[in-house]
N, C-alpha and C positions, 0 to 999 in steps of 0.2 A: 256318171257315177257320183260327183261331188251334189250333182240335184235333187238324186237321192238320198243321200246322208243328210242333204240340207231339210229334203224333205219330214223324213223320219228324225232328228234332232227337233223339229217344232213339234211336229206330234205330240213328242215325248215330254216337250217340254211348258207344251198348253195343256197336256194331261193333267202335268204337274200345276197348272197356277189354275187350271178348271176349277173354280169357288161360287159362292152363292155370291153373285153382284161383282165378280170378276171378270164378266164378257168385255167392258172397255180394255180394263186394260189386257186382256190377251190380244183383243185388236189392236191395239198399240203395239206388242209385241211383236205383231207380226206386220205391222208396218215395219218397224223398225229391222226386223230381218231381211225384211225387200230391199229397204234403203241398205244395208248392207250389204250385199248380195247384190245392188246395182253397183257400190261404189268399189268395194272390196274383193269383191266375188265371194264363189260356193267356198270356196274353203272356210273364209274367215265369218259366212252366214252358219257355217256347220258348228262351228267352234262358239259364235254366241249362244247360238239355240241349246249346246250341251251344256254350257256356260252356266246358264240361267236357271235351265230344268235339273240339274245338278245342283243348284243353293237354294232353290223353291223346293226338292224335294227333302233335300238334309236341312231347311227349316221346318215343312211338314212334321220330318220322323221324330227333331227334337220337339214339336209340340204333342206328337202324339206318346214319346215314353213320357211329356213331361205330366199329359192327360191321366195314362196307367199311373204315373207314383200318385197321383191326386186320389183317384179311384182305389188305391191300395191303403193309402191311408186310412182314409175314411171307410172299408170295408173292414178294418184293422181295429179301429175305435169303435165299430158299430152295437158289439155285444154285452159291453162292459157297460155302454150308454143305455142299452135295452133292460141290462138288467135295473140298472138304478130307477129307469122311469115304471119299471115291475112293483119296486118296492116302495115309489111313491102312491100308484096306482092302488096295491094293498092297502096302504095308510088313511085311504081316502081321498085322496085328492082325487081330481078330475084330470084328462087328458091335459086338457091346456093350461091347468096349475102344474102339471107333472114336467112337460113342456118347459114352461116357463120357470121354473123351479130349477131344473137337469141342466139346460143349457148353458149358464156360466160356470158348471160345475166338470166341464168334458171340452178337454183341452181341443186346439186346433181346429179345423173346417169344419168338423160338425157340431160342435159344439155352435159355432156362426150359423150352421144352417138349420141345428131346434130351436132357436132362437128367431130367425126368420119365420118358423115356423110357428109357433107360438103366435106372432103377430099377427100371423096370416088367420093363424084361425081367431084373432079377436078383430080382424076385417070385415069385411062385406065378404071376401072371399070366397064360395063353397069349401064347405070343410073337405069334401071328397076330394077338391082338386087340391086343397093345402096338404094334407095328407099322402098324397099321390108324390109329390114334389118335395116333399121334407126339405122346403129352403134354398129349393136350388137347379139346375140340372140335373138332369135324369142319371142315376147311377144304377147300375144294377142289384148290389147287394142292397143299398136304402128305396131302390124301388120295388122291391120285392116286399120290403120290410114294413113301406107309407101305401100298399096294397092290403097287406093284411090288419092293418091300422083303422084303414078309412073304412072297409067291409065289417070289423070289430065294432067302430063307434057307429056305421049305418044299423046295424042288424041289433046292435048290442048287445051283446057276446062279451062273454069275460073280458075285460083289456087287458088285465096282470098276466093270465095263460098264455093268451096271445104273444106278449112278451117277451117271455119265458120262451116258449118257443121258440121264436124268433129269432133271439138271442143265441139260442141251442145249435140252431140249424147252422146259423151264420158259422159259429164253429168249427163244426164238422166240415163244411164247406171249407174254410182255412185249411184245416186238416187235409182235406181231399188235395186243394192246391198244393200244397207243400210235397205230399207224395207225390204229383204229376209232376212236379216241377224236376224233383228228386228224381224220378225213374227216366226223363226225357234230358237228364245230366250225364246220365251211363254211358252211352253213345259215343257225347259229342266229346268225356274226356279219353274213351279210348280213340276217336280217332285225333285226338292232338298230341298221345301218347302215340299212337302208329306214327303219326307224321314227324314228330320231332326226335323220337328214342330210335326207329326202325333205321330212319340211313345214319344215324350217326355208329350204331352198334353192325353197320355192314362197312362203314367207312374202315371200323375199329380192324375188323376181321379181315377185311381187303388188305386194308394198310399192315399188318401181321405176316401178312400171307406172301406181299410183295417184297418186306423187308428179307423173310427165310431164304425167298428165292434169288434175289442178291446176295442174300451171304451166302447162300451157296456156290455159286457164281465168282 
C-alpha cells in the first residue's frame, strides 16, 4: 500500500515540476525519493513526494492568477490606448509616430509594450511580426488587436477604423466578461448561503424544539 501512495505522490508531483528544461531536476527528485524510501521508508518517500508537488503546484497557481491579473490589466487599458492612437492616426501621423507618440502617454505594462513596439518597428524587425507581438508576449486581447494592425498596415486599409473597431470590440468583450463572471456568481453564493445559513436555521429550530420538549417534561 505505502509503494503505492509513494508511487502516485511522484507522479503527482513530477506532473507538477514537468517544465520546459526541467527533466534534471525531476531526475533529481526522484533520486532523492529512492534515497528516502531506502533510508526512511514508503511512508516518509509518500509524505516528500506530496510535500514537494503540493508547493510546486501552489507556486504554479500563484504564477498563473499572477499571469490572469497581468493579462487583465492590460486587456483593461487596451481601448482607451486604441482610441488615442485613432486620433493620432486621424491627425496624420503614421503608425509608428502614433506608436511612439501614445506610449509614454498610457499608464502601466502597455504603455511599456507600445513602446517596445515602436522600436521594433524602427528595427530590422518585420513589421508583421512587431505588430503581431505588440511588445511582448502573446496576449489574447492585444493579439487580436497587433492581428488586425499588421493586416491594416500590410493591405492598407484605414488604420483609424481599424482602431476604432478594435477599441469597440475590446469593450463589448469586458462587457461580455463582467456578465459571465456575474451570472457564474449566482451559484456559488447560493451554495455558501445553503452551506452556512441552512444548519445553523435547523440548529435554530432543533434547539427550540428540544428546549419545549424539556419543559414540558
Amino acid at each position: 500500500m505505502s509503494a503505492a501512495l509513494a508511487a502516485l505522490a511522484a507522479v503527482v508531483a513530477l506532473a507538477a515540476l514537468r517544465r520546459r528544461g526541467h527533466m534534471l531536476l525531476c531526475l533529481a527528485f526522484l533520486a532523492a525519493c529512492a534515497v528516502t524510501w531506502r533510508q526512511l521508508g514508503g511512508s516518509a518517500a509518500v509524505v516528500e513526494c506530496a510535500s514537494v508537488g503540493a508547493g510546486v503546484l501552489a507556486l504554479r497557481r500563484r504564477e498563473l492568477v499572477g499571469k490572469a491579473r497581468v493579462d487583465a490589466e492590460l486587456a483593461g487599458a487596451l481601448p482607451d490606448a486604441l482610441d488615442l492612437l485613432a486620433a493620432c492616426v486621424e491627425g496624420g501621423a503614421t503608425l509608428d509616430h502614433a506608436l511612439e507618440a501614445v506610449a509614454p502617454h498610457v499608464d502601466g505594462r502597455l504603455g511599456l509594450r507600445l513602446g517596445v513596439c515602436a522600436a521594433d518597428l524602427r528595427s530590422t524587425r518585420p513589421r508583421r511580426d512587431a505588430l503581431h507581438a505588440l511588445g511582448g508576449e502573446p496576449v489574447r486581447a492585444l493579439e487580436r488587436a497587433g492581428h488586425a494592425l499588421a493586416s491594416a498596415d500590410e493591405l492598407g486599409s484605414p488604420l483609424a477604423s481599424t482602431l476604432t473597431e478594435q477599441a469597440a470590440m475590446q469593450r463589448e468583450l469586458t462587457r461580455l466578461g463582467v456578465r459571465e463572471r456575474a451570472a457564474a456568481a449566482g451559484p456559488k453564493i447560493a451554495l455558501v448561503v445553503a452551506v452556512t445559513l441552512v444548519p445553523s436555521a435547523l440548529v435554530l429550530v432543533l434547539g427550540s424544539q428540544a428546549l419545549s420538549l424539556l419543559a414540558g417534561v
